[in-house]
GUNU-538997 format. One record per residue (C-alpha): x, y, z; residue in three letters. Coordinates in pm, whole numbers, plus 50000, padded with zeros to 5 digits. Example, Ala and Ser with C-alpha at 12.3 -4.5 7.8 and 13.67 -1.06 7.14 Angstrom:
residues 2
512304955050780ALA
513674989450714SER
//
This chain:
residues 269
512275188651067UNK
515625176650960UNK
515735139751033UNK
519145117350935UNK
519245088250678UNK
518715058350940UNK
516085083051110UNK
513725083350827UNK
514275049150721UNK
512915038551125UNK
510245066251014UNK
508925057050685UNK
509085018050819UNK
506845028951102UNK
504415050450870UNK
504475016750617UNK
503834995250889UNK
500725009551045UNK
499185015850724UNK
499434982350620UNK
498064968250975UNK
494994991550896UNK
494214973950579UNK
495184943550618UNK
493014926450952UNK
490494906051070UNK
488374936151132UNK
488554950250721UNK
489184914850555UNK
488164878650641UNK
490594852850486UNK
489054825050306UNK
489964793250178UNK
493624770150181UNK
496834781750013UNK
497604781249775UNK
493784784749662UNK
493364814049969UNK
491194845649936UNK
490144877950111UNK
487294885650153UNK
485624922750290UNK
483274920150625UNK
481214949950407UNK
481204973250171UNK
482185001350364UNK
485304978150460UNK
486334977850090UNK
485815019450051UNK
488005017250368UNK
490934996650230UNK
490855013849894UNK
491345046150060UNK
494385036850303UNK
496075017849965UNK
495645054749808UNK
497355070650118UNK
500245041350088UNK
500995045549725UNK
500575088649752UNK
503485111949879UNK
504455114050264UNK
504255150350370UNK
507225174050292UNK
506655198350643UNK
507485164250855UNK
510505147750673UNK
511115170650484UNK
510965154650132UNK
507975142149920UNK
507895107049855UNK
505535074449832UNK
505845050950096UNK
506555027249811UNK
509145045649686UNK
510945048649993UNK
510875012050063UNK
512335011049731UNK
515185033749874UNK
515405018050197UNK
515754978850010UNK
518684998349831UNK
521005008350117UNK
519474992850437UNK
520485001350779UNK
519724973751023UNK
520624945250735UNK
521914914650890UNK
522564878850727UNK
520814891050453UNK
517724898150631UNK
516224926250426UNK
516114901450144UNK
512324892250177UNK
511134928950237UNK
512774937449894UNK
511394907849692UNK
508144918749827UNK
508544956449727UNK
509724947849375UNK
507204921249284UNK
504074952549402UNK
505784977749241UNK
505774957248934UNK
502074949048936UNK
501364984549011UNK
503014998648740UNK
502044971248475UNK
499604985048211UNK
496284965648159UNK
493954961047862UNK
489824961647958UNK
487504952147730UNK
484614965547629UNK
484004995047893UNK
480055010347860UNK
480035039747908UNK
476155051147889UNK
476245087548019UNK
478385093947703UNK
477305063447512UNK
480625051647470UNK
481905016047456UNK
485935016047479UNK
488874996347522UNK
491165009247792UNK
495095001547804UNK
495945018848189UNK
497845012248434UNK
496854996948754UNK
498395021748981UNK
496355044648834UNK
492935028648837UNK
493385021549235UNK
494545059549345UNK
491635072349120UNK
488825052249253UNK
490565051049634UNK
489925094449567UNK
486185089449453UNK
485735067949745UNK
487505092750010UNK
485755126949785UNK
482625140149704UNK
482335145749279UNK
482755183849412UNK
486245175449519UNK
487095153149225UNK
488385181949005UNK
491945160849024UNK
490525125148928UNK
488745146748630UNK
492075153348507UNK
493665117948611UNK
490455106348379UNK
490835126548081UNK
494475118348062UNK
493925081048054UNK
491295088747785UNK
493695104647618UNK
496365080847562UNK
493875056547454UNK
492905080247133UNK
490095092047281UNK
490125126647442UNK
487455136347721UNK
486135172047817UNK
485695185248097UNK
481925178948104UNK
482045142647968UNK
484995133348253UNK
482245146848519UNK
479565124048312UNK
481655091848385UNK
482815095548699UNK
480455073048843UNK
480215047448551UNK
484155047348571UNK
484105038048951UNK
481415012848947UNK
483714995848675UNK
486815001648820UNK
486054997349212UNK
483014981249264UNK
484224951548984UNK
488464955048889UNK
489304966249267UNK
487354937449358UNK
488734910349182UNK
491914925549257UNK
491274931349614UNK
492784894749708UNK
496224899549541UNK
496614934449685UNK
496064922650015UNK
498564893749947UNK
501184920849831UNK
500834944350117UNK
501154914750409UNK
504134899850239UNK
505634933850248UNK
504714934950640UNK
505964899150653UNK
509144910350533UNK
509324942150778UNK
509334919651017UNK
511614891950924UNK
513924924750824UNK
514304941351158UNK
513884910151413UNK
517864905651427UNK
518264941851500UNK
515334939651760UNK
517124912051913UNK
520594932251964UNK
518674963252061UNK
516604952852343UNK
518104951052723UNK
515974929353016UNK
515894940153338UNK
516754913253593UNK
512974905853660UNK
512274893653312UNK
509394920653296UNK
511074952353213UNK
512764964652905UNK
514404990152741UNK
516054995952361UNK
519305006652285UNK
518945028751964UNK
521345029551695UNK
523425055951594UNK
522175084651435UNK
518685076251601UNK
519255112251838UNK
515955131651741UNK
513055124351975UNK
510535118351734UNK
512265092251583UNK
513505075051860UNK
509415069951946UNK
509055060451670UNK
511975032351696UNK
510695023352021UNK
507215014651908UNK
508804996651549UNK
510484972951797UNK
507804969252021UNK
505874955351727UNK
508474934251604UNK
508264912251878UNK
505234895951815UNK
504664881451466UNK
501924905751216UNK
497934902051249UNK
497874881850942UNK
499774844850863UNK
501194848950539UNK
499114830850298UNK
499114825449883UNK
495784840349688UNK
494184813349451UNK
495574816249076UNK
491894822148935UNK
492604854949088UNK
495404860948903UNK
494424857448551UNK
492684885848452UNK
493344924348398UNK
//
């Protein structure tokens, strides 16, 4: 479909915002503790397979047959921070702090110590990045190791960079060993900041669009019914759903309060 600029900006906000409100809520995550010594906390395991899985669907590519262009939701906040379309006073200025300071930690590489490795009887210290580490282990969550022939070469190529090249049969051998490492500890420890990231970027959705929300929507007399008035360029009737239900959400405040993780989960990796 053939969608125009302000279009997929309501579009990709809408896609951003509902994955976020999947992975970060009382039913995944319990939140712990006082800022600015706060913490999440998963309700099981199965909750934490869960939120991996949606962060690997938020930091992948949206699909090319519906707007017509490949990109990560990230990304396209990126974009969107750039040249905004419902900016007022400024208001966009929290959504694009919180964008650049995830993006950052994302893409930041990592040094981790003294990785066992007993199905090749390795021991090996791994410089990779953190974007990587997530999307790999949010894949072996979501796949079978029959449907892993992708993380295989993901693995290898991390191997690789740190001097030590993996085979095909030796990147099958650590699959498991890498995720138990990687998810069941790093993701983990990690789990807490992520979740900070992602609800101040939902935080900042909000604050972002309430001024246009406010100019947009018309009362009826009775106080009870309501309509929007879109913007232009909002024509196709996909998108203007999809504005509809972005404003609808933006008048009440997200699931979470914003909230500030605890340092001592800050320090490390």
């Amino acid at each position: 479909m053939q969608f125009s600029v302000i279009e997929k900006e309501v579009i990709f906000l809408k896609a951003v915002q509902e994955l976020i409100d999947d992975m970060v809520n009382y039913e995944v995550v319990m939140l712990v503790g006082n800022d600015p010594d706060s913490e999440i906390r998963f309700n099981s395991m199965t909750h934490k397979r869960f939120f991996n899985i949606i962060l690997v669907d938020f930091l992948s590519c949206s699909d090319i047959s519906i707007l017509g262009e490949r990109s990560s939701y990230l990304t396209a906040l990126q974009q969107i921070c750039a040249s905004p379309n419902f900016n007022q006073s400024n208001s966009v200025n929290d959504l694009l702090k919180a964008t650049t300071e995830f993006d950052s930690w994302l893409q930041k590489e990592v040094l981790v110590e003294k990785i066992w490795l007993p199905s090749i009887d390795l021991q090996i210290d791994l410089n990779i990045k953190r974007i990587d580490f997530i999307k790999i282990c949010g894949n072996i969550s979501k796949h079978n190791f029959s449907r892993l022939s992708r993380v295989v070469v993901n693995i290898q190529k991390i191997f690789s960079h740190n001097n030590h090249p993996l085979n095909d049969e030796e990147a099958l051998l650590i699959i498991g060993e890498f995720y138990d490492w990687f998810h069941t500890d790093i993701f983990s420890y990690h789990s807490s900041a992520i979740a900070e990231f992602l609800n101040n970027i939902r935080w900042g959705i909000y604050g972002y669009l309430q001024p246009e929300c406010e100019q947009s929507i018309v009362r009826d007399p009775d106080g009870v019914r309501y309509k929007y008035t879109y913007p232009n360029g909002v024509s196709n009737g996909f998108a203007k759903n999809c504005y509809w239900e972005l404003m609808n959400t933006i008048r009440s405040k997200p699931y979470m309060p914003k909230f500030q993780i605890t340092r001592f989960l800050k320090m490390r990796y």
